[in-house]
PDB file of N, CA, C and O in Angstrom, chain B, residues numbered from 101:
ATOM      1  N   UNK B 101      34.004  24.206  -4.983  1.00  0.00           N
ATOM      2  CA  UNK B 101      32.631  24.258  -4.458  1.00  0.00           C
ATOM      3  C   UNK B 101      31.657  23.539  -5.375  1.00  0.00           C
ATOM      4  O   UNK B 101      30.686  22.969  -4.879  1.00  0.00           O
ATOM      5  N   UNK B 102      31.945  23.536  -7.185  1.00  0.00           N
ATOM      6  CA  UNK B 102      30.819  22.950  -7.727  1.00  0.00           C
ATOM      7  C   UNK B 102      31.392  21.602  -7.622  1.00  0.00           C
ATOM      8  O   UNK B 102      30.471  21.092  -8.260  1.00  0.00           O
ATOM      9  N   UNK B 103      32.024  20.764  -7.392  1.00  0.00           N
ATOM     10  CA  UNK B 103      32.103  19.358  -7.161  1.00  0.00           C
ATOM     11  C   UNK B 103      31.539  19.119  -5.970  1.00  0.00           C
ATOM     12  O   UNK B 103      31.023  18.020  -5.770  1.00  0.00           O
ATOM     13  N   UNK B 104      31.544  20.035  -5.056  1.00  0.00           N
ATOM     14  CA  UNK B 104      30.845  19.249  -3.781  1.00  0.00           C
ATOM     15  C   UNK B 104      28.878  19.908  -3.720  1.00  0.00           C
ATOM     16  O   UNK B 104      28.230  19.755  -2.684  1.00  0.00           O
ATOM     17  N   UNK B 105      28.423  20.398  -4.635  1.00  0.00           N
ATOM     18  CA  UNK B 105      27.264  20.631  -4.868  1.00  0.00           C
ATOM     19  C   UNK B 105      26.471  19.312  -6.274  1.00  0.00           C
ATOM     20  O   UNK B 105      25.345  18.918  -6.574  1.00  0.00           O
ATOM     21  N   UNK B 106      27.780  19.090  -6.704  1.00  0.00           N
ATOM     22  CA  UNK B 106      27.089  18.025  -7.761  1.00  0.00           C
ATOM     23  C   UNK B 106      26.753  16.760  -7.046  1.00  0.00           C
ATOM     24  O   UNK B 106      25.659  16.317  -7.395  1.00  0.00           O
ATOM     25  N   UNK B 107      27.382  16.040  -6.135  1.00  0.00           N
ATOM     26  CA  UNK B 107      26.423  14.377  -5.255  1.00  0.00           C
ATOM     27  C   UNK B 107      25.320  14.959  -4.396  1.00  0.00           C
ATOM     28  O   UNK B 107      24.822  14.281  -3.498  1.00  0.00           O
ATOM     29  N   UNK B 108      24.807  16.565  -4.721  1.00  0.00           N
ATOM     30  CA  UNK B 108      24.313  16.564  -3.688  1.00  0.00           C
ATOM     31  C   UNK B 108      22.929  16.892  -4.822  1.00  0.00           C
ATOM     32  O   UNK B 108      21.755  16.725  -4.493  1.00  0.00           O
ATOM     33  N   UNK B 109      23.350  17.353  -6.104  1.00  0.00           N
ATOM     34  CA  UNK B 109      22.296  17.378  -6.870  1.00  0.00           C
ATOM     35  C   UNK B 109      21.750  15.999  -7.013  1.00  0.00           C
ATOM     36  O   UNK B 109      20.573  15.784  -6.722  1.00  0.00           O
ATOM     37  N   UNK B 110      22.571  15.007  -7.465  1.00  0.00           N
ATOM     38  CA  UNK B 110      22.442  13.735  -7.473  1.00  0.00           C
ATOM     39  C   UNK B 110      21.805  13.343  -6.916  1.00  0.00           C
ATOM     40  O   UNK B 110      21.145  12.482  -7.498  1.00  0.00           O
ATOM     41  N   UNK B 111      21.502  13.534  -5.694  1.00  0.00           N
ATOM     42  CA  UNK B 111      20.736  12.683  -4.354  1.00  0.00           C
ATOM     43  C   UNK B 111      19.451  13.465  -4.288  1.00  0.00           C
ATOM     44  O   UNK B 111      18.506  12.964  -3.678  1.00  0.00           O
ATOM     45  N   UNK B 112      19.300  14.878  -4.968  1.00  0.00           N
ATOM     46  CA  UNK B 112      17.988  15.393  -5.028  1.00  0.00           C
ATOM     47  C   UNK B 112      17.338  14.280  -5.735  1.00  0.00           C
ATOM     48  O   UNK B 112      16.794  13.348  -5.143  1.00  0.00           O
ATOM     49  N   UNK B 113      17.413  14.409  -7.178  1.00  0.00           N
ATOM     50  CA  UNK B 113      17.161  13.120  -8.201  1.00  0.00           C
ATOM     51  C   UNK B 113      17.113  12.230  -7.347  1.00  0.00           C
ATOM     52  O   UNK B 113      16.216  12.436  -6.529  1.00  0.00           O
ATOM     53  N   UNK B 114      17.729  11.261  -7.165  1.00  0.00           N
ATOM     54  CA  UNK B 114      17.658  10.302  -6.948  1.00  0.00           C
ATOM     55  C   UNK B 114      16.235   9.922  -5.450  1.00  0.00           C
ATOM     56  O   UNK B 114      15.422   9.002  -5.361  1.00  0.00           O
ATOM     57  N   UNK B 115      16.512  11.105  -4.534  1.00  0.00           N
ATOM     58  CA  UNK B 115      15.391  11.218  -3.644  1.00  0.00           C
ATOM     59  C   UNK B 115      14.371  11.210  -4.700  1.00  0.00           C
ATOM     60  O   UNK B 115      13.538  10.308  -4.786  1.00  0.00           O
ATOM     61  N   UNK B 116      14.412  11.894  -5.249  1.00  0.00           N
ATOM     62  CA  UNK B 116      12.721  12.268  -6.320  1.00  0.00           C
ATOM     63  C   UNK B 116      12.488  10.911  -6.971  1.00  0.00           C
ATOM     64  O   UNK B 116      11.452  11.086  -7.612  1.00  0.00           O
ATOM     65  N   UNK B 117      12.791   9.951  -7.113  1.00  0.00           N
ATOM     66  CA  UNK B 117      12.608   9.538  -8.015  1.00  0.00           C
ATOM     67  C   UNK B 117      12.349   7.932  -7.064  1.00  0.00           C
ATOM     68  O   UNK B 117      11.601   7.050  -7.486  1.00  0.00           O
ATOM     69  N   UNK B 118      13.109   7.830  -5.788  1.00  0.00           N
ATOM     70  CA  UNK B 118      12.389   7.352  -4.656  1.00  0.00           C
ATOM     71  C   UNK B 118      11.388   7.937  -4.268  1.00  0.00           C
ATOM     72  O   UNK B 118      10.678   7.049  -3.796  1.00  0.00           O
ATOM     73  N   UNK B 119      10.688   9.253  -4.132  1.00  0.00           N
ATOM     74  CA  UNK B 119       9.545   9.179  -3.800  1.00  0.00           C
ATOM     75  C   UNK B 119       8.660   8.989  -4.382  1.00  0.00           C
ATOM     76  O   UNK B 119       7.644   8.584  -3.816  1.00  0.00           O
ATOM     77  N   UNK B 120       8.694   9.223  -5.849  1.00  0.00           N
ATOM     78  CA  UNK B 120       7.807   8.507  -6.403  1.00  0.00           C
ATOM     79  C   UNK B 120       7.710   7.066  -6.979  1.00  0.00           C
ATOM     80  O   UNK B 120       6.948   6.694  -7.871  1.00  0.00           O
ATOM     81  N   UNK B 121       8.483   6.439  -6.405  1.00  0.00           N
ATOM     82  CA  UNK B 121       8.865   4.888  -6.339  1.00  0.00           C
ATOM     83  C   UNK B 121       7.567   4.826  -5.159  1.00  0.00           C
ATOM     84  O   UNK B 121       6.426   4.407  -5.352  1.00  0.00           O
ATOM     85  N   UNK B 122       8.265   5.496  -3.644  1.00  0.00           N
ATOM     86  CA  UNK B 122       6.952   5.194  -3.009  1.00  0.00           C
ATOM     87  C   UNK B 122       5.703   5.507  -3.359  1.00  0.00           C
ATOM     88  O   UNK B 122       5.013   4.488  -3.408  1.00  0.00           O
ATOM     89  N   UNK B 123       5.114   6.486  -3.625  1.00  0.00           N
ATOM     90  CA  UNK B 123       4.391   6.544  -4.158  1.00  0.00           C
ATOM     91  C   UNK B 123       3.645   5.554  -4.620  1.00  0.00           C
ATOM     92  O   UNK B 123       2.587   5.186  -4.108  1.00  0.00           O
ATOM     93  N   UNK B 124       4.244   5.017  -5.752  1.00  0.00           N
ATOM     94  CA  UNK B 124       3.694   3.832  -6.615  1.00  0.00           C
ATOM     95  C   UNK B 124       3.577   2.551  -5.617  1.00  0.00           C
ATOM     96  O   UNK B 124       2.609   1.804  -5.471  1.00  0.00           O
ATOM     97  N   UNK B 125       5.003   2.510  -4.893  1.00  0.00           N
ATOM     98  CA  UNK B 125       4.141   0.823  -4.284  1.00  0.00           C
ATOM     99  C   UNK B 125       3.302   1.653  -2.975  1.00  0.00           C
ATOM    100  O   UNK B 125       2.989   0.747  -2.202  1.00  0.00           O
ATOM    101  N   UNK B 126       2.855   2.861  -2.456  1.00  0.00           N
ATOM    102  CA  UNK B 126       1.884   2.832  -1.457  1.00  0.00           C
ATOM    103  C   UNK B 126       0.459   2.882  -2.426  1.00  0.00           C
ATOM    104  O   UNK B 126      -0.557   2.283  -2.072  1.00  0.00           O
ATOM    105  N   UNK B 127       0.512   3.469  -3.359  1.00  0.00           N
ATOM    106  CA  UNK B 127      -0.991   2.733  -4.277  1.00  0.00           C
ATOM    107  C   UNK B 127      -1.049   1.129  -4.688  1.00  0.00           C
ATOM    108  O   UNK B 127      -2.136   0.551  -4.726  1.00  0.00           O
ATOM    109  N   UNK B 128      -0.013   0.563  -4.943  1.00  0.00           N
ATOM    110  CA  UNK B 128      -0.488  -0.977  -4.966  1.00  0.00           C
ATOM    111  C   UNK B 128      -0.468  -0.938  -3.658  1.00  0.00           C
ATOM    112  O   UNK B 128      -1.665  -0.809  -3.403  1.00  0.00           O
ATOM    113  N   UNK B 129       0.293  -0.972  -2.282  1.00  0.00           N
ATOM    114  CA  UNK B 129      -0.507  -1.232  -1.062  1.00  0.00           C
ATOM    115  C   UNK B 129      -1.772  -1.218  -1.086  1.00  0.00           C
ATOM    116  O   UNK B 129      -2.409  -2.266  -0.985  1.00  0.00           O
ATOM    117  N   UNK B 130      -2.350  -0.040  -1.221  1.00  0.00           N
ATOM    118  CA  UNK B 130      -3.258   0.863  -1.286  1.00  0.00           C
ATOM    119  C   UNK B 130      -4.616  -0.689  -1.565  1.00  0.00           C
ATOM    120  O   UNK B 130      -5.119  -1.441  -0.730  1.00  0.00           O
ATOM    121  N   UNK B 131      -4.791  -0.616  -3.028  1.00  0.00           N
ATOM    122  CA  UNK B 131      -4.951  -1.399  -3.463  1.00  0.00           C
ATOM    123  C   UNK B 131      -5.231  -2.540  -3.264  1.00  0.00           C
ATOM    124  O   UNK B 131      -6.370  -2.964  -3.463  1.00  0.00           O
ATOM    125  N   UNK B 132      -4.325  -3.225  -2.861  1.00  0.00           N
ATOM    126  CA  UNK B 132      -3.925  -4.941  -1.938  1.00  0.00           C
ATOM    127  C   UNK B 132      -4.921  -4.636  -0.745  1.00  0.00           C
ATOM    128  O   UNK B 132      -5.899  -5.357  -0.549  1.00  0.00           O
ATOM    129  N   UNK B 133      -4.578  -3.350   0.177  1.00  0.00           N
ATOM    130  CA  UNK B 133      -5.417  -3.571   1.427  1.00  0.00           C
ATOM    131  C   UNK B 133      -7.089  -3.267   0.989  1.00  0.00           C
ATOM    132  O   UNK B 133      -8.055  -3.313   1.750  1.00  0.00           O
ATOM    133  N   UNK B 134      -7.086  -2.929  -0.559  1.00  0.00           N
ATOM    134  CA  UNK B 134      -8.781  -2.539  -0.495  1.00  0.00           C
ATOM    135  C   UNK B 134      -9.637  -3.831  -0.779  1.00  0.00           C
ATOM    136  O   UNK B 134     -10.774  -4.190  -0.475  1.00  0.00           O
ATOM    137  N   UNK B 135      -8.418  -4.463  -1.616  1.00  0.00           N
ATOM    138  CA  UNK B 135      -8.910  -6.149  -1.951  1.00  0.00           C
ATOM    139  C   UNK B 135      -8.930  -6.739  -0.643  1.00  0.00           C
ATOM    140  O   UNK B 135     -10.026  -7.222  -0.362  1.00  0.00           O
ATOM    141  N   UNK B 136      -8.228  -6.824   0.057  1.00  0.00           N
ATOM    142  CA  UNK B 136      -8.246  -7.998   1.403  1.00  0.00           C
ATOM    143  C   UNK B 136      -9.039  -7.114   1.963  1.00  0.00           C
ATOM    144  O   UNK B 136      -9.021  -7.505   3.130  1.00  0.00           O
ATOM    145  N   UNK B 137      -9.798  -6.091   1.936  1.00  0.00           N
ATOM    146  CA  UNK B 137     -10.850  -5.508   3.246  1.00  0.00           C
ATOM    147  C   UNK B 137     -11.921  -6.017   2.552  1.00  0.00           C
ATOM    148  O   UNK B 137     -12.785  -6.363   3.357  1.00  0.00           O
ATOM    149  N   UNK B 138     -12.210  -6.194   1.538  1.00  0.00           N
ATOM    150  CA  UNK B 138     -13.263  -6.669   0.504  1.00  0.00           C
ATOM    151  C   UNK B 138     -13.331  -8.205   1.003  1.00  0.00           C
ATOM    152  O   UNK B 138     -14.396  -8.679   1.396  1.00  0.00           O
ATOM    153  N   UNK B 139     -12.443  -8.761   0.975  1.00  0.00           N
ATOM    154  CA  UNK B 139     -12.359 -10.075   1.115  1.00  0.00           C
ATOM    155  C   UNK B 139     -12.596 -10.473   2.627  1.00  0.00           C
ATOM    156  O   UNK B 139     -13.216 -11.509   2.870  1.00  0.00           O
ATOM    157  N   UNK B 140     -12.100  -9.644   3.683  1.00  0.00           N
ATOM    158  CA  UNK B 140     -12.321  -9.910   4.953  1.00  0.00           C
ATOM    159  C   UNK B 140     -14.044  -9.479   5.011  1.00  0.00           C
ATOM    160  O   UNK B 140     -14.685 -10.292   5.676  1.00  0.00           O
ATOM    161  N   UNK B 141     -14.681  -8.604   4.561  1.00  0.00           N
ATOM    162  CA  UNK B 141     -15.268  -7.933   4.942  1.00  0.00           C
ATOM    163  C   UNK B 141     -16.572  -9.521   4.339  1.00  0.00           C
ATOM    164  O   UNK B 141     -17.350 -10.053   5.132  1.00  0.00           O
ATOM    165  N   UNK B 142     -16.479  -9.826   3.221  1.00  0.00           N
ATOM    166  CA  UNK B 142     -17.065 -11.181   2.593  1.00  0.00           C
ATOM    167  C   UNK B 142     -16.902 -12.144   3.451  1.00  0.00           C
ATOM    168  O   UNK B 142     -17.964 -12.736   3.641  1.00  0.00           O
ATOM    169  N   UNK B 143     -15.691 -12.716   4.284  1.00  0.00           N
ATOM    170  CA  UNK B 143     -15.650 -14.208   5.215  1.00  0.00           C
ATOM    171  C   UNK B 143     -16.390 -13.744   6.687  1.00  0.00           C
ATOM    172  O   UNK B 143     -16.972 -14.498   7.467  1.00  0.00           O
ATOM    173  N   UNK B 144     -16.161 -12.090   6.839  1.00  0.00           N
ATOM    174  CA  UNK B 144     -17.129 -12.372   8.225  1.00  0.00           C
ATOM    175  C   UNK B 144     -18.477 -11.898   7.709  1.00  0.00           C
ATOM    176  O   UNK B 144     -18.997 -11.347   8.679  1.00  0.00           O
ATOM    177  N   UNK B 145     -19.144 -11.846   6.878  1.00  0.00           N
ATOM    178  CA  UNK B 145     -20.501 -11.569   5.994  1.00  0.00           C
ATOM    179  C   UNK B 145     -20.770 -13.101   6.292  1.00  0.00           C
ATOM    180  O   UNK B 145     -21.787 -13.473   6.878  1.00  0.00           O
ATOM    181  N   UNK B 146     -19.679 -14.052   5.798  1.00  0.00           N
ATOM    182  CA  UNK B 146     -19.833 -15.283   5.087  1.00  0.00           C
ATOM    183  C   UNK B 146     -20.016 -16.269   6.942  1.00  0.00           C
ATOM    184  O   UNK B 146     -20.763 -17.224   7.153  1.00  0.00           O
ATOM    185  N   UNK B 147     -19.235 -15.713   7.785  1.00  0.00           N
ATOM    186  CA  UNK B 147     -19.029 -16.423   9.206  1.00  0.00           C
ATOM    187  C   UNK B 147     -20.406 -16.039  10.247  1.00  0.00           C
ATOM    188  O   UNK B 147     -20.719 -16.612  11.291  1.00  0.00           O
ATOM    189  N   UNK B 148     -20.914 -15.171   9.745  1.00  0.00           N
ATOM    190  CA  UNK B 148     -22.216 -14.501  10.555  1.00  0.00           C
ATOM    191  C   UNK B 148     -23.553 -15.395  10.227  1.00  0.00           C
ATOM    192  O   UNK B 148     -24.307 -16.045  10.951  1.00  0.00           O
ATOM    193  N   UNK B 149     -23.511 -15.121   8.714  1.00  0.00           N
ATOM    194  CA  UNK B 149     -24.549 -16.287   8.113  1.00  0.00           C
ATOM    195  C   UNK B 149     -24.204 -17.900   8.725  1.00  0.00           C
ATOM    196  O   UNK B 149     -25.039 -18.803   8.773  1.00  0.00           O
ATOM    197  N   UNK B 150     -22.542 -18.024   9.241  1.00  0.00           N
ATOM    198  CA  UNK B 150     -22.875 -19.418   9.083  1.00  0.00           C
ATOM    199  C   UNK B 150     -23.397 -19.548  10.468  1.00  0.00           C
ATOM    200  O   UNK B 150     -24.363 -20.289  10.649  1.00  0.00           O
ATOM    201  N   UNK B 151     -22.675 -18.681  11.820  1.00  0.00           N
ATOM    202  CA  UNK B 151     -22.960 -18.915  12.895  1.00  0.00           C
ATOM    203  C   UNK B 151     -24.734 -18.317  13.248  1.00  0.00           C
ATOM    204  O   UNK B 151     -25.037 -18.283  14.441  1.00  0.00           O
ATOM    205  N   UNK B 152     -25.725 -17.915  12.300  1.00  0.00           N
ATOM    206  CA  UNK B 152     -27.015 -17.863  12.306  1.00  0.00           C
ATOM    207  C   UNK B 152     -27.735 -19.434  12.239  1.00  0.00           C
ATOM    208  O   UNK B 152     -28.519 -20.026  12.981  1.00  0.00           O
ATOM    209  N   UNK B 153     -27.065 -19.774  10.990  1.00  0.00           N
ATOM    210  CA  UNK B 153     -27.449 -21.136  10.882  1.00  0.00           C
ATOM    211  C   UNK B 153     -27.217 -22.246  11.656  1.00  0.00           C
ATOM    212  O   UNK B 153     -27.879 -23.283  11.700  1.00  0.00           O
ATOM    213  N   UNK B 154     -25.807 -21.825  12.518  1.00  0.00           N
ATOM    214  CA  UNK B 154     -25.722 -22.830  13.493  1.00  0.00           C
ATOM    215  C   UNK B 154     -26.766 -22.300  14.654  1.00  0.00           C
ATOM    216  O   UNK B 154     -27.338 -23.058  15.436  1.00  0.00           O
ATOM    217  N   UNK B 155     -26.863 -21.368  14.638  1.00  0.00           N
ATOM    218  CA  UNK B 155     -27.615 -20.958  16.485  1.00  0.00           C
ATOM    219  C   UNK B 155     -29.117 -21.680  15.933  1.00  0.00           C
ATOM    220  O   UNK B 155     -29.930 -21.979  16.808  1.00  0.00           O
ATOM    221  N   UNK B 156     -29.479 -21.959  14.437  1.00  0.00           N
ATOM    222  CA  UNK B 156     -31.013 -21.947  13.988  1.00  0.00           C
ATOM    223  C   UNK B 156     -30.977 -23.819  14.338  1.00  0.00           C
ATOM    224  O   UNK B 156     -31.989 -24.498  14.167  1.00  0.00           O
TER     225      UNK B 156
END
């Protein structure tokens, strides 16, 4: 019985240690999407001004 409880400890670990793998890359996601909303949020700031100037 304890050999077939030890791959299963294993895979606890190893889950744990994937989730905080995710973890880490969903904060650089995280991150990445706060920069490109920043950045989108600047080209249509930047596309509004231009299409003012064209309607002017």
């Amino acid at each position: 019985m304890s050999s077939l409880s030890e791959p299963c400890r294993s895979n606890i670990v190893t889950s744990g240690s994937l989730f905080m793998i995710l973890k880490h890359v969903r904060k650089v996601l995280w991150q990445i999407c706060t920069m490109l909303t920043e950045v989108t949020d600047l080209q249509v700031f930047l596309s509004r001004n231009a299409v003012r100037s064209i309607k002017c």
